[in-house]
N, C-alpha and C positions, 0 to 999 in steps of 0.2 A: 504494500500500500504506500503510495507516494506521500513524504511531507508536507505538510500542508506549510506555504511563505509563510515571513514573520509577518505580524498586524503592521496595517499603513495607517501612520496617520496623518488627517489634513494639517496643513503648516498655516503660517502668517494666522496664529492664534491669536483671538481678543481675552474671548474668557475663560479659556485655560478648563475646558469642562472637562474634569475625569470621572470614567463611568466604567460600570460593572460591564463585559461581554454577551453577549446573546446571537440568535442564532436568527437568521430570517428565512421565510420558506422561500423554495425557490417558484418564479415567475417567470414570463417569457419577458425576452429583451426588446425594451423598450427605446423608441427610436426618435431623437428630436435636432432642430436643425440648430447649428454653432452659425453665429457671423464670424467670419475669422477674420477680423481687424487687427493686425501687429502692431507691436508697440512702435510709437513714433520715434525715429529717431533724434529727432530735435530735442534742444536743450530747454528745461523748464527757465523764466525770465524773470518769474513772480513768482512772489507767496501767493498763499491762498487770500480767496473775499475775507474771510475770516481774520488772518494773522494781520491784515491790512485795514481794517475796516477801523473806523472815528469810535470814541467814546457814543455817541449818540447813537449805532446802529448795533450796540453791543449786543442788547437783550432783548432781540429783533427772534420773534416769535410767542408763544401761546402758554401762559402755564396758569392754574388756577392759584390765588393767593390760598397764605397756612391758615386763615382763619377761617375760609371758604370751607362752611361741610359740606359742600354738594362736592367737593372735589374729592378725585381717585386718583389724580395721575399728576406727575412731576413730569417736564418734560422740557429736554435742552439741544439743544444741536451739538452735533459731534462730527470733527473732523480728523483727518491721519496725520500722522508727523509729516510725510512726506508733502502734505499741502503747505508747509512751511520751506521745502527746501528751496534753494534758489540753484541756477547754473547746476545743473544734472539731469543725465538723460532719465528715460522710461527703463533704461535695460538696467543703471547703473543702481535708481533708486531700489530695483527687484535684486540687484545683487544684493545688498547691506540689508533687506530684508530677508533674504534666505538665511544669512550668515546670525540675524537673532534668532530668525525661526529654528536653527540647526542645537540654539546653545539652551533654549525653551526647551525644546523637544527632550534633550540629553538630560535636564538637568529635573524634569517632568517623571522622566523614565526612570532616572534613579532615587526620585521619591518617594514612589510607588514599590518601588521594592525595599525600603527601608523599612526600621523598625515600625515605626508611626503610620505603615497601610497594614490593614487588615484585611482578611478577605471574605467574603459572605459565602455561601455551603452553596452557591452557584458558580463559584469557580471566579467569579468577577473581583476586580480590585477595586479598593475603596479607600481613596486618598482625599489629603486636603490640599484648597484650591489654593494656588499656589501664584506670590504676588507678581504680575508680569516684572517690575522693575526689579525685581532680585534675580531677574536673567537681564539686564540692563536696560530693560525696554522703557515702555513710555510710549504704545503707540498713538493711541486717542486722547484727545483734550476736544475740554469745553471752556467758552466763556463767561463766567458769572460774576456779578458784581458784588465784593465784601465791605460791611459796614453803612456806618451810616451819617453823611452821602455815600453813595457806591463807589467804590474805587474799580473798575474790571480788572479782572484778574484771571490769567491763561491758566487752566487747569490740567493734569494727567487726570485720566481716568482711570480707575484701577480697582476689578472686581474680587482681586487676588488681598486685598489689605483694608483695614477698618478707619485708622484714624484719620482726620479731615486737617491738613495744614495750609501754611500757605509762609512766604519770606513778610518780615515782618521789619521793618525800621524803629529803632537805631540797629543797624545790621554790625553782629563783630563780623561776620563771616558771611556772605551771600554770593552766590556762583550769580553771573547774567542774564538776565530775564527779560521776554516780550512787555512792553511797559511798567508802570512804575512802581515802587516795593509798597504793601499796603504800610499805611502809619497808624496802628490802633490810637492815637495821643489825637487825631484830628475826628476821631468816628463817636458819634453820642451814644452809639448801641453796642459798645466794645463792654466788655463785663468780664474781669481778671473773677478766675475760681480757685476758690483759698481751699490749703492742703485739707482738711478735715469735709470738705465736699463730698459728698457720693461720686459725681463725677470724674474726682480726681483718684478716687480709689479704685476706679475702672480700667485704670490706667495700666499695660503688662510693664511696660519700662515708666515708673513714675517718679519725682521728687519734691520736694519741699523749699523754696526758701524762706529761712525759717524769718529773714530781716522783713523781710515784706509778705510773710505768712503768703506768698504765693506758689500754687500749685503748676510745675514743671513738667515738661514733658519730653523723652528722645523717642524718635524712632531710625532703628539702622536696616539697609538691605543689603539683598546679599551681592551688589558689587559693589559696596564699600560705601553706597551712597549715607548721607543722616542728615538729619533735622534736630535740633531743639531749643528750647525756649520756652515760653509763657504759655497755659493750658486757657483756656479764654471762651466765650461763648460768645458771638458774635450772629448780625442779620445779613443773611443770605439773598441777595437780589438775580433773579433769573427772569424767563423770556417774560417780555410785556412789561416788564416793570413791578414784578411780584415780586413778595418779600416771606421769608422763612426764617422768622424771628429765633434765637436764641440754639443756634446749631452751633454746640461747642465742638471747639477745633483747637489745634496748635498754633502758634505766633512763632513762628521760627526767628529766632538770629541769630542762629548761627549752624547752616547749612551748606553743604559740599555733595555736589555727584553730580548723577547725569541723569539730570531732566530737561534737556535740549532747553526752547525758553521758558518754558512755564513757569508760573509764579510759585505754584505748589501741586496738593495733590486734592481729589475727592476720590475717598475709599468707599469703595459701593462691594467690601465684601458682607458677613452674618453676623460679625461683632455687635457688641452693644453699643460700640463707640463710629459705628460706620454711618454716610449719612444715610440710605436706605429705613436703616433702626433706629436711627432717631427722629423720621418722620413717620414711623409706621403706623404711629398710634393718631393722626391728624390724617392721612390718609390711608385711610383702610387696605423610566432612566437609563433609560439607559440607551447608548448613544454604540451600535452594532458595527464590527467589519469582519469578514471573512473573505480571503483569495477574491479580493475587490480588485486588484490589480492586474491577476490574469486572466479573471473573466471580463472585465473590459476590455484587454487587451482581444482576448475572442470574437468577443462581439464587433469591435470597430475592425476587424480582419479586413475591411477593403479602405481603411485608410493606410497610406504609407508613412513607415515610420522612420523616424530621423535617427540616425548611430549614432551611440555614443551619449545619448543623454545630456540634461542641464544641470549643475548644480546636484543639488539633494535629488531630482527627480532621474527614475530612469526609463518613463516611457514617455516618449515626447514624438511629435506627429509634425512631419513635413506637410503644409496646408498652403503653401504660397503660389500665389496665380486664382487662388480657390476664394469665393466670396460668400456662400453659404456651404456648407458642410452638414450631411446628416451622421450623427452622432448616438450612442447608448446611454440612454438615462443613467444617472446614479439618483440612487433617494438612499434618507437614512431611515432605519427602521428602527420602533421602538416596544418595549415589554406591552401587550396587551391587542398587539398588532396595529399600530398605527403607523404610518411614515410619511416622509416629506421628499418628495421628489424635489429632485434641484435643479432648478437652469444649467445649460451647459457652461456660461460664463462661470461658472461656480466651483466647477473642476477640469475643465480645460482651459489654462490661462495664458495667454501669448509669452514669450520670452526673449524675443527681439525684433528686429526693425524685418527680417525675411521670411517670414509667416511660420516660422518655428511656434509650434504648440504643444505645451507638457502637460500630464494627468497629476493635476497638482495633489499628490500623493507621496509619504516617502514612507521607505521600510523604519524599524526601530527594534531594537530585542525584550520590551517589555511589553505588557500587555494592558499598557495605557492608551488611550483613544482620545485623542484633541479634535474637538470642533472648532475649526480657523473660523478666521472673521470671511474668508473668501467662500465660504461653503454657506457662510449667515447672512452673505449680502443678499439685502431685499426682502431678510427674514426679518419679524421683528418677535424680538427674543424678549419672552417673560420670567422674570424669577417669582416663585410662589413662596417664598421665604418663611411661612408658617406650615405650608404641605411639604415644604423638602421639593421639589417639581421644577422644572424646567420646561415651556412652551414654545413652539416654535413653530409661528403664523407666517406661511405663504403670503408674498405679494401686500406685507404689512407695512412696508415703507416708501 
């Protein structure tokens, strides 16, 4: 009986989702058309509307206010790092993103077999979600406006960690940031949280000073980056001009690493101290692969394929001259029989300017499964943070 490959997992991760394995029944091959547009070769000239746009078009969109009880939804605009980069190609910016996708991936796989995963009497591993920036990332940021008046402030996003910071003035130590450092000393709605708080006893890395009985905070990751400074509870301005009074965060000053501009971070992981849980109460699995790579490779049998592979990938498809292409679905499948078929854009992704196309998949030796952001685009992904659940609506964005 033949070995069965190792599992593949999708690359260019957001949110680092690890899930138990399962089996899906087998279907006939499902057939849909690819636009094969190659990456331009031209160089990017600009930032993104976003990393460029005036104070005034900050918090340009829809969110309902904290005091609003008809409201369910928090909701901001999110863009990629690479919408900030300037002078680099489309091939160039996918290199440096394989190259974090490779050190995710690795450093994902060996969490998973540490002590700290356990595994359930279905054979599945069951890890914790683990912080993108501690693989050095930092792919998505938003912009929201901190204090009060609003200062905007370029944000990481980050479903992998809880605490909510940001650089703070008077800086002993502040790496270079997209606009200007927040000043808690100019904001009416800044509120210092003294050590004997509940708050501040929520703290995993916490401290005291004891001169100004004020509550301290660090946070370190794992490529060396840190934060810390004053624990604080400050109003949160997002789209339309709404406010989210009294979301305690960090006041960094004195901060080092690699958060490209951004000013700080919001932690959107299940902490007590994330912002997700501390808006919870104001507004009210498993993720399958099996021989996914050689049976696509079957099924697309009359596309030709390119030698020698890209990067992490090694099935890649010669498509140049070709302006539509029919192609084999992939969907994910999930416990109780549900699945989500995906756009071809979603796992055949261009890889340079000559209509080179790879099956954005890579082999791994553990038996962790990452759903990329490339496989989510167009999804819009729900966290059910009191059911444990993860959703994932078609044609939601």
């Amino acid at each position: 009986m033949p070995m069965a490959p190792p599992p593949l997992l999708p690359l260019s991760a957001l949110l680092l989702l690890l899930a138990a394995a399962s089996h899906a029944s087998a279907k006939p091959v499902q057939i849909q058309a690819l636009l094969a547009t190659p990456l331009s070769p031209d160089r990017v000239s600009a930032p993104s509307e976003l990393a460029r746009e005036d104070d005034t078009n900050v918090f340009a969109g829809n969110l309902a206010a904290a005091d609003d009880a008809a409201a369910s939804t928090v909701r901001f605009r999110v863009v990629h790092r690479d919408d900030f980069s300037k002078n680099a190609t489309a091939a160039e910016l996918l290199a440096h993103r394989l190259e974090r996708d490779e050190r995710r991936a690795a450093r994902l796989s060996a969490a998973a077999g540490a002590a700290n995963g356990t595994r359930r009497g279905g054979g599945g591993v069951v890890a914790p979600v683990v912080s993108g920036l501690a693989q050095g990332s930092g792919e998505y940021f938003t912009k929201i406006g901190v204090g009060t008046p609003a200062t905007p402030a370029l944000m990481v996003l980050d479903t992998g960690s809880d605490v909510v910071w940001l650089q703070c003035a008077p800086c002993r130590r502040c790496y270079e940031q997209s606009g200007q450092v927040f000043d808690p000393r100019r904001s009416r709605s800044y509120g210092a949280v003294g050590c004997a708080a509940p708050l501040c006893r929520r703290l995993d890395s916490g401290g005291c000073d004891l001169r100004r009985s004020a509550c301290l905070y660090q946070v370190a990751y794992g490529d060396g980056s840190v934060t810390a400074g004053d624990f604080a509870t400050e109003t949160l301005t997002f789209a339309g001009g709404a406010r989210v009074a009294r979301v305690a965060l960090g006041c960094g000053h004195d901060n080092e690493g690699l958060f490209v501009a951004a000013a700080g971070l919001l932690g959107l992981g299940r902490g007590s101290l994330s912002f997700p849980t501390q808006i919870s109460r104001r507004y009210g699995r498993s993720f399958s692969y099996s021989a996914l790579r050689d049976a696509f490779r079957g099924a697309a049998a009359g596309l030709r394929l390119s030698p020698g592979g890209f990067s992490l990938f090694d099935t890649c498809y010669d498509l140049s001259g070709r302006k539509v292409v029919k192609v084999p679905t992939v969907s994910m499948h999930f416990a109780g029989g549900e699945e989500a078929a995906l756009p071809p854009e979603n796992y055949l992704i261009p890889v340079d300017s000559k209509g080179t196309f790879c099956f954005a998949f890579a082999g791994t030796d553990g038996g962790v499964s990452i759903i990329g952001n490339i496989q989510q685009q167009g999804f819009r992904v729900v966290f059910d943070g009191d059911g444990q659940r993860v959703a994932f609506v078609p044609k939601g964005c």
